[in-house]
N, C-alpha and C positions, 0 to 999 in steps of 0.2 A: 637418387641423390636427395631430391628434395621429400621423401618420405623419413630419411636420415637423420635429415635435418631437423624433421618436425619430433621425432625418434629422443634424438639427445637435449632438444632443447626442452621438453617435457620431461625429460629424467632431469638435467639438471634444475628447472623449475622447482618439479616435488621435492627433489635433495635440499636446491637451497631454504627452500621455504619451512620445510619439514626441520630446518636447523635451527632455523631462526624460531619456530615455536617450540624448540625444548630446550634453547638457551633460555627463554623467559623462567620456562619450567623448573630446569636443573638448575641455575646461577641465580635467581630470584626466589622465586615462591620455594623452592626447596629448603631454604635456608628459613623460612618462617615454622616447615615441617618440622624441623629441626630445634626448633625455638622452645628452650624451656620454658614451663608456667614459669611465673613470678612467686614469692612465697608474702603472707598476707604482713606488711608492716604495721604495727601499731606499739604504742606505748606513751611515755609520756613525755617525749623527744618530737613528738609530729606536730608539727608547722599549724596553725590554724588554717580552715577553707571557709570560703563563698562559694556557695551552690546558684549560678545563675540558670532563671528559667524565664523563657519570655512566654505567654499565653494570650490568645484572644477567643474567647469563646470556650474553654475548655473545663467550663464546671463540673462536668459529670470524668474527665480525668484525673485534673486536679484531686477531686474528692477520694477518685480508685487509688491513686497513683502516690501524691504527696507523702502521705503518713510512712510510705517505706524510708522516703528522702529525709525526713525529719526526724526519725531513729535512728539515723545510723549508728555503729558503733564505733566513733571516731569522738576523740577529746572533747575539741573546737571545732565548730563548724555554724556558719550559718547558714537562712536559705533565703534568698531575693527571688520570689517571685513578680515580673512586670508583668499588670494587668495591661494589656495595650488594646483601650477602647473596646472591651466586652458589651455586650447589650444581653447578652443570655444572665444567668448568673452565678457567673465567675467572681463577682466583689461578696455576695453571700459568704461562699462557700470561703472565700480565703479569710473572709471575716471570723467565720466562727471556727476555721484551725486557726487560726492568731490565739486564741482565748485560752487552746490546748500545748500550743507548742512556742515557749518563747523565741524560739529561735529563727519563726519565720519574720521575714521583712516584709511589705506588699510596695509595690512603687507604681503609683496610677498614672496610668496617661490616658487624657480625656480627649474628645474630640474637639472640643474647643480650643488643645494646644497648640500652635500655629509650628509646629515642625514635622520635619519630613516623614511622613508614613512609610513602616516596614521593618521588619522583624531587625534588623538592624542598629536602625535607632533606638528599637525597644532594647536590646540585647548591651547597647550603649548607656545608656538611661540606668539597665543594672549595674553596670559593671563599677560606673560613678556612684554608683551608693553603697558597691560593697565595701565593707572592711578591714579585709583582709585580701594578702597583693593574691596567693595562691588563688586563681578560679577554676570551677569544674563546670562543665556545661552538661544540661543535658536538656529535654524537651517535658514538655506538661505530657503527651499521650507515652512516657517511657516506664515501664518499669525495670527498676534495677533487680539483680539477680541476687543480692546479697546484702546481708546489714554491714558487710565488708567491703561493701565499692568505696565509699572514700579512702579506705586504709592500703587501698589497691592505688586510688588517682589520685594519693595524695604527691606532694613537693616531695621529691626525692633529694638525699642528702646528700648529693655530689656536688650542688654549687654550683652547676653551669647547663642544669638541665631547667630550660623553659618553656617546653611544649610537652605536652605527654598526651599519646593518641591510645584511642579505646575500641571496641568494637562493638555493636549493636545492630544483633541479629532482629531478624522481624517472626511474629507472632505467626503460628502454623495455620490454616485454613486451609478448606477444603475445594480445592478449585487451583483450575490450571494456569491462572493469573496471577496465583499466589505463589507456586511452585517455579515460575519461573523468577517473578520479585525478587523471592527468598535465595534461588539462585544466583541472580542476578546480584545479589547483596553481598552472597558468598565471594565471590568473583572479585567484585570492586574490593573488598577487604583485603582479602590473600595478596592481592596488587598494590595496594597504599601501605598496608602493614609490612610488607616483604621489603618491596623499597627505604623505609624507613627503618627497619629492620638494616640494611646492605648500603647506611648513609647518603638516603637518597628521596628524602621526603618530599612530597607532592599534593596532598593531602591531608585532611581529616574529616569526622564524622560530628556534626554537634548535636549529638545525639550522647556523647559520652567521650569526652574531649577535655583536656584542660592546658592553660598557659599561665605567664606570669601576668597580673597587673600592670607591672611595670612595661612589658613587651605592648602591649595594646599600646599604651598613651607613647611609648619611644616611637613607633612605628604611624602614628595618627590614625588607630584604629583602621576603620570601615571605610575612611573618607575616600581612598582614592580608588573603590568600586561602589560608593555608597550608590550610584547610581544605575547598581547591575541589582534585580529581584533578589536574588541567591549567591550565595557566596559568603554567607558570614561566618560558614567555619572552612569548608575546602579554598576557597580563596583567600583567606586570613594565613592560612596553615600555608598554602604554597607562596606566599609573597614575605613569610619570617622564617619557615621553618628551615635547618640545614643540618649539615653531618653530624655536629657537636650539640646543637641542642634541644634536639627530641629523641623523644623514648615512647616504647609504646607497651602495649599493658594487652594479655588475650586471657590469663587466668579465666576459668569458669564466674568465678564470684564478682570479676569487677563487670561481666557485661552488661549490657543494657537491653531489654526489650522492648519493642516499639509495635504499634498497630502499622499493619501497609496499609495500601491502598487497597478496594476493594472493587474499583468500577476503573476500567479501561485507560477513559477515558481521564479520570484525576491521575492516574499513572502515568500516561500521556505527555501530559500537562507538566508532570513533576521532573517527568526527564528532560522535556523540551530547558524547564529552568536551571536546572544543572549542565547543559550543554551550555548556556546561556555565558554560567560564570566559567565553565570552562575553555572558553576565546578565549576569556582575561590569564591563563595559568601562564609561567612564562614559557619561553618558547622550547628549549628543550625537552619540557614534562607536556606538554599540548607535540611533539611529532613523536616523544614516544609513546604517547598514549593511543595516535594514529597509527601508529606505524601494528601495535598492539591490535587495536580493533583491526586494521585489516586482514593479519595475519593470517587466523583463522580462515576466513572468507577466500584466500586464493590459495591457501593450502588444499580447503576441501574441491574448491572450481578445481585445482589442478589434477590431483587425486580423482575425480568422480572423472575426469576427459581420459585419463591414464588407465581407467580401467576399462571404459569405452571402446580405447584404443590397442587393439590384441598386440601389439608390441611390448606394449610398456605396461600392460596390463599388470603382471605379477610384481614386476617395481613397484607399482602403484600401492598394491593392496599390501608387500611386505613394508614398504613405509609407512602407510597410512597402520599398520599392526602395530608397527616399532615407536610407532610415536603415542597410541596410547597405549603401549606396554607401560612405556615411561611413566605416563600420566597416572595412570591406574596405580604406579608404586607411590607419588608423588600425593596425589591430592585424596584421597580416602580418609588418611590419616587429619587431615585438614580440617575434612570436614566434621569429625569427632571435636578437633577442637574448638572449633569456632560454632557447638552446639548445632550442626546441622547433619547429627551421622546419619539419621535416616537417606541422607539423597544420596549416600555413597551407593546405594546400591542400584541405584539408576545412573550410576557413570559408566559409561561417557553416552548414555542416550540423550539423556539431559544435556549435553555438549554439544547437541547435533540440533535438539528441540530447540536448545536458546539460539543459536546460528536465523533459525526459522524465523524465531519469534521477534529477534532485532529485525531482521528485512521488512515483517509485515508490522508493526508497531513504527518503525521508521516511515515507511509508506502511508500508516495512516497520520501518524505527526504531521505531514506535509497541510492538513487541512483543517487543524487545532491550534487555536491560538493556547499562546503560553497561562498559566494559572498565576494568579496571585498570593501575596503573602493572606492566608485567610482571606 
């Protein structure tokens, strides 16, 4: 009797759990599979932008990176980049593209200005001197994928669109650090974009992000997490965004490329501070986004004891089939668009490798303090 019990209640375990990860699948991320590119807007109807970029120390990006941002091929457009307390030289380097390109701004902040340190109030500091209400975010170490990113992040003409989310994959390297990041990127995207996608925003990326001017200052910007490291675009994003007004953008040409981390331990660090702002998310997107990470984790405990166990063995391993049958129809195509087809063909090993690599990276988090803004 009591082997029975152990019997059923491990089948329905696997069943239930096994449900619950390919409701995410089929009812979420399926419907981003599904998701047409966008087709490229331009002409001579498009809104003017501000390009906000906050920097400290990034002279040698800046210099790589800039010139794509200052081409683009869009009407109106300016670019604010905030030097925020450089010492390397980053005031050179923006000095002499000022000379080239009128359309850059520079906005200094020195150390002698007596306000609150951190990419925030830098990111504040632009937004107040841009010109124009439409902003696009993205970062000094990004480059864009096309001289058609803003004709992609520009104000769309519906009238009641204020947020418009982007996506920005990370730069390829050779190393299994990298491989999981760049997974790990894939991951977090397919999940903010899908949701947003299915009126259900939660996020964004300021890497390649934009809103209205007018939304920051209705909303009192940064103030009421100014006091959290991180958070100046996913916590911005989850405390305005809703059904009615974001949209989200994955076309090839509007992405954004970004350097990852390369050492461990700033990876670390960089998760520790987006877990950080992620307390502050409100409460229903912070238990599903647990309820998400755990998923995973008691499906496979349950599955890996199920197969252990000569009962429930062949249950085990026909669920655990069925469930990445599913996935394999599901996320391949994903990864094509969101420029990372190469890893399709390490799925689902990749699924089982990052499972690993959260336990042992959370394990060693426990002994890392958190990183700063620069």
């Amino acid at each position: 009797m009591e082997i029975e019990l152990i019997v059923y209640s491990l089948i329905g375990g696997i069943a239930l759990f096994g449900i619950w990860e390919l409701y995410f699948t089929c009812f979420r991320h399926a419907k981003l599979r599904a998701f047409e590119n966008e087709t490229c807007f331009t002409g001579g109807e498009s809104k003017p932008i501000s390009v906000i970029i906050s920097a400290r120390n990034e002279a040698t990006n800046l210099e790589a990176f800039l010139p794509a941002i200052l081409t683009q091929n869009y009407p109106v457009f300016e670019v604010i980049v905030v030097n925020d307390r450089s010492w390397d030289n980053t005031e050179e380097v923006l000095k002499s593209l000022c000379l080239n390109y009128a359309n850059l701004k520079v906005v200094t902040i020195t150390h002698n200005d007596k306000f609150i340190a951190g990419k925030k109030f830098a990111l504040s500091m632009g937004i107040k001197a841009a010109k124009y209400d439409w902003l696009v975010f993205t970062d000094a170490d990004c480059l864009v994928n096309s001289e058609n990113w803003l004709s992609y992040m520009q104000d769309p003409a519906d009238g009641k669109t204020e947020i418009k989310l982007g996506y920005s994959p990370y730069f390829k390297k050779s190393s299994f650090l990298n491989l999981m990041i760049r997974y790990e990127t894939f991951y977090t995207a397919v999940n903010y974009l899908a949701f947003a996608l299915t009126r259900n925003p939660y996020m964004g990326v300021g890497r390649n992000m934009a809103y209205n001017k007018s939304l920051f200052f209705k909303s009192k910007g940064f103030a009421s997490h100014m006091h959290i490291p991180s958070g100046d675009d996913d916590l911005f994003i989850n405390q305005n965004a809703n059904s009615h007004n974001t949209q989200i953008v994955i076309a090839p040409e509007s992405h954004v490329w970004s350097a990852p981390k390369l050492k461990l331990i700033d990876y670390i660090r960089q998760k520790k501070r987006h877990r950080g702002a992620g307390t502050s998310y409100k409460g229903k997107h912070r238990l599903t986004i647990t309820i998400q990470f755990l998923l995973p984790f008691i499906f496979f405990a349950l599955t890996i004891i199920g197969i252990c166990f000569e009962p429930t063995r062949y249950f085990a391993l026909a669920a655990l089939g069925f469930v990445y049958l599913i996935k394999a129809y599901v996320y391949p195509r994903l990864y094509t668009k969101l420029s990372y087809g190469e890893l399709k063909w390490f799925f689902p090993i990749l699924d089982i490798l990052y499972l690993c690599f959260l336990l042992w990276t959370g394990f060693i988090g426990f002994f890392i303090k958190k990183g700063q803004w620069k």
